[in-house]
C-alpha positions in Angstrom: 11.6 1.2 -3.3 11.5 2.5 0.4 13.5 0.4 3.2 10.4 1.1 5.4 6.5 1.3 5.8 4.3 1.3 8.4 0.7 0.3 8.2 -2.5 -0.6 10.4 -4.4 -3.5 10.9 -7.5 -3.6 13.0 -7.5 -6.0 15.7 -10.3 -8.0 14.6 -8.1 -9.1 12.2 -8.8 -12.8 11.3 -5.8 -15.6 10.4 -5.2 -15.7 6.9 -6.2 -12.0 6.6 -3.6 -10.5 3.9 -1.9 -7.6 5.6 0.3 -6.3 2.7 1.9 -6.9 -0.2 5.5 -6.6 -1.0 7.3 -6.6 -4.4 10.5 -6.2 -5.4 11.9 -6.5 -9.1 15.1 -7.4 -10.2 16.7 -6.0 -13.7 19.0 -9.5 -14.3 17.9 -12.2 -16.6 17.2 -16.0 -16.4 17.0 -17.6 -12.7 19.3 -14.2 -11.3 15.7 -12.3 -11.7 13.7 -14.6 -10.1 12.6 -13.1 -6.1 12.0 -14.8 -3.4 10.6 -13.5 0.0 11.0 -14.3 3.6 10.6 -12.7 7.1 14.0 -12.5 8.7 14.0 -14.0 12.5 14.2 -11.3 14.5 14.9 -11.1 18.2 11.6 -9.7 19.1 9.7 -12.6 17.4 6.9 -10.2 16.1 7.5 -12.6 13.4 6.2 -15.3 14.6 2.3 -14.0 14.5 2.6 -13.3 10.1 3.5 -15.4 7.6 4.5 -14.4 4.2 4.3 -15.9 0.5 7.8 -16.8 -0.9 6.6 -16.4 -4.0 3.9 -13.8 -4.3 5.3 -11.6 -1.3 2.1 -11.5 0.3 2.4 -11.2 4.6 -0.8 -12.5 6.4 -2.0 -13.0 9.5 -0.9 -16.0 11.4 -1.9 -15.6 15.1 -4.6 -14.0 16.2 -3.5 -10.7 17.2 -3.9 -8.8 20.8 -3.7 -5.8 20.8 -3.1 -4.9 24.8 -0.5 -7.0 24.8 1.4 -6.0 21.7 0.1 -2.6 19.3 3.3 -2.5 17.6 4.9 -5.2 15.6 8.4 -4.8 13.9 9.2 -6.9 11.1 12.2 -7.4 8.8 11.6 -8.8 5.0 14.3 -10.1 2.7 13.2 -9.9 -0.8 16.3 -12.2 -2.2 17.4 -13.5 -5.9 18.0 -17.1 -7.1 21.2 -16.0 -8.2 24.4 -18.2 -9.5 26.2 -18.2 -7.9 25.7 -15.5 -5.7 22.0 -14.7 -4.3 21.6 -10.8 -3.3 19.2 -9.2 -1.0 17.4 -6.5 0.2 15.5 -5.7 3.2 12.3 -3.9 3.9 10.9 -2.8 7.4 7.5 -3.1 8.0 5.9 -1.4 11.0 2.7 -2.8 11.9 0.0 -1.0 14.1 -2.6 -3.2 16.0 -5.6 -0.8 15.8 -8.7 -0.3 17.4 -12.1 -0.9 14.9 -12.0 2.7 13.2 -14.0 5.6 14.2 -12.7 7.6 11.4 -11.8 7.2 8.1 -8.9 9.5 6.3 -9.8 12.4 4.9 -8.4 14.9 2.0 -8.1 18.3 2.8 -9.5 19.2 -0.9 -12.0 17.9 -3.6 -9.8 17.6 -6.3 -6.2 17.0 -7.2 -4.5 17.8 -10.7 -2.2 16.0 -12.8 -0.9 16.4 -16.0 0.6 13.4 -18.3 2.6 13.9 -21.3 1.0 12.2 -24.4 2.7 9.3 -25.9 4.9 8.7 -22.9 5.9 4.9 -22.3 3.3 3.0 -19.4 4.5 4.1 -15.9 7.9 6.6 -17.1 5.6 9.3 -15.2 4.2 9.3 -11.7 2.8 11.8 -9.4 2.2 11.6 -5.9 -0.8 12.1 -4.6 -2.1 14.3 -1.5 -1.7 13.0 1.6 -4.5 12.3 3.9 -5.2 13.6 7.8 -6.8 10.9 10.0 -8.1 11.3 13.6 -7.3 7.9 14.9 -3.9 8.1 14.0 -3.1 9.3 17.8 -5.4 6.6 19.2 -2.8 3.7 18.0 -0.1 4.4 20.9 1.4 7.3 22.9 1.4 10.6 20.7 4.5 11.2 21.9 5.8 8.3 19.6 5.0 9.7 16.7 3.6 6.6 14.5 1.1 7.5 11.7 -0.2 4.8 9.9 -0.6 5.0 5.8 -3.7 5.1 4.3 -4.3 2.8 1.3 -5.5 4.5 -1.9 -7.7 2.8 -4.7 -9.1 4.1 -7.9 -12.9 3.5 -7.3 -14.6 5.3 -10.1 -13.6 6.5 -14.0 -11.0 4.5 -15.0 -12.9 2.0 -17.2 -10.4 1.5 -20.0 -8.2 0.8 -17.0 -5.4 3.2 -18.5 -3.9 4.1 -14.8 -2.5 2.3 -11.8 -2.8 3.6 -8.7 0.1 2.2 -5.9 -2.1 1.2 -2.8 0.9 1.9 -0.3 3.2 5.3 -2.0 -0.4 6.5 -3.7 1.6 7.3 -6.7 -0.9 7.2 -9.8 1.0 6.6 -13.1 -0.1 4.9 -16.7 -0.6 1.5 -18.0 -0.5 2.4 -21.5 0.8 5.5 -23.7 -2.0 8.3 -24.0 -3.2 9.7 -27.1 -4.5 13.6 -26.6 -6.4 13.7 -29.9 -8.1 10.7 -28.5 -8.8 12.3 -25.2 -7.4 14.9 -23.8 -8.4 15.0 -19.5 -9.8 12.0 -17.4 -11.5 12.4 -14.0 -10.8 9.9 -12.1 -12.3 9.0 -8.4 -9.8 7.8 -5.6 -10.8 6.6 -2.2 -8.8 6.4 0.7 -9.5 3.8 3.4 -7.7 2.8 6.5 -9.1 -0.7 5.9 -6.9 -2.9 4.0 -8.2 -5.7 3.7 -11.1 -4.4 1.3 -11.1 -3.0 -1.8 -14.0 -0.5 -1.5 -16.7 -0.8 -4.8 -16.5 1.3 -7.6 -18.7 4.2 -7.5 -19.9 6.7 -10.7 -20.9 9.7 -8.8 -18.1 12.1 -6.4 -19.6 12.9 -3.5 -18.4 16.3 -2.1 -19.8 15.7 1.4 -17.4 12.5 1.9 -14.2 13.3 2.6 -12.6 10.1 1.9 -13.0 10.4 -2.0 -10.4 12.7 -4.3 -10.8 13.4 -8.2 
């Protein structure tokens, strides 16, 4: 998994608001697979305004947010195992950009995006990355000079009714859920939507709309 991510939050952002969701797997067996979660107790207590799920891995909002005073919060998590007798660990840092309500929403630079998966392949052995997006409030966050660009999070809104793909929010890698069977069916168009807001997960549509920028197939 990567050891960092950086997202955006608006600053309307209510407590309790998720933020993001973190998951990490562990190969062992028994009580040694079981993960935990925490936020490590960093010096520059950005910590202190999120709170995360032990269990589930899911970071909130804990204080309401303000964004002239800070835009940029760094966090540390531990994803950790219940391990006898020896717990391990493994950190992820989370950069977390206090927003301005968008203007803009991201936008592909094309209509349409090809991939091609091998049938009778075992659920999620292949994945493909999908395009990136450009987004004109990116530079409104801080200083351009700085450099942050916020991810975009992805969701399959339209023609994936047998829900035979999974689409990663956060990496927008799009891989399988079950084998395929070509005699069956042999292409799928599906619809993706990219949105800044994270919070939401937009409704499904059945009809691509060229003119809006925000939606891949």
């Amino acid at each position: 998994p990567p050891s960092n991510i950086t997202i955006r939050i608006p600053e309307n952002a209510t407590i309790g608001s998720t933020v993001v969701e973190v998951m990490a797997t562990d190969e062992d067996w028994g009580v040694n697979a079981v993960v935990r979660y925490k936020l490590r107790q960093l010096p520059n207590n950005h910590w202190r305004s999120f709170a995360i799920n032990e269990v589930t891995g899911v970071i909130t909002v804990a204080k309401q947010l303000d964004r002239e005073a800070q835009r940029v919060h760094e966090l540390r998590v531990q994803a950790y195992d219940l391990g006898e007798p020896t717990s391990l660990s493994t950190d992820l840092d989370l950069t977390i950009l206090v927003a301005n309500v968008d203007d803009f929403e991201p936008e592909f630079t094309q209509d349409v995006f090809q991939v091609v998966f091998t049938e009778n392949t075992l659920p999620e052995i292949e994945k493909y990355k999908l395009l990136p997006t450009i987004d004109k409030d990116d530079y409104d966050l801080i200083d351009p000079a700085v450099g942050f660009k916020s991810i975009p999070c992805y969701h399959i809104v339209g023609g994936d009714g047998g829900h035979l793909f999974r689409l990663n929010t956060f990496t927008h890698e799009l891989t399988t859920t079950q084998s395929l069977d070509r005699e069956f069916k042999d292409n799928y168009t599906l619809i993706v939507q990219a949105t800044n807001d994270c919070f939401k997960i937009p409704p499904n549509i059945t009809h691509f709309d060229n003119k809006d920028n925000s939606l891949l197939q």
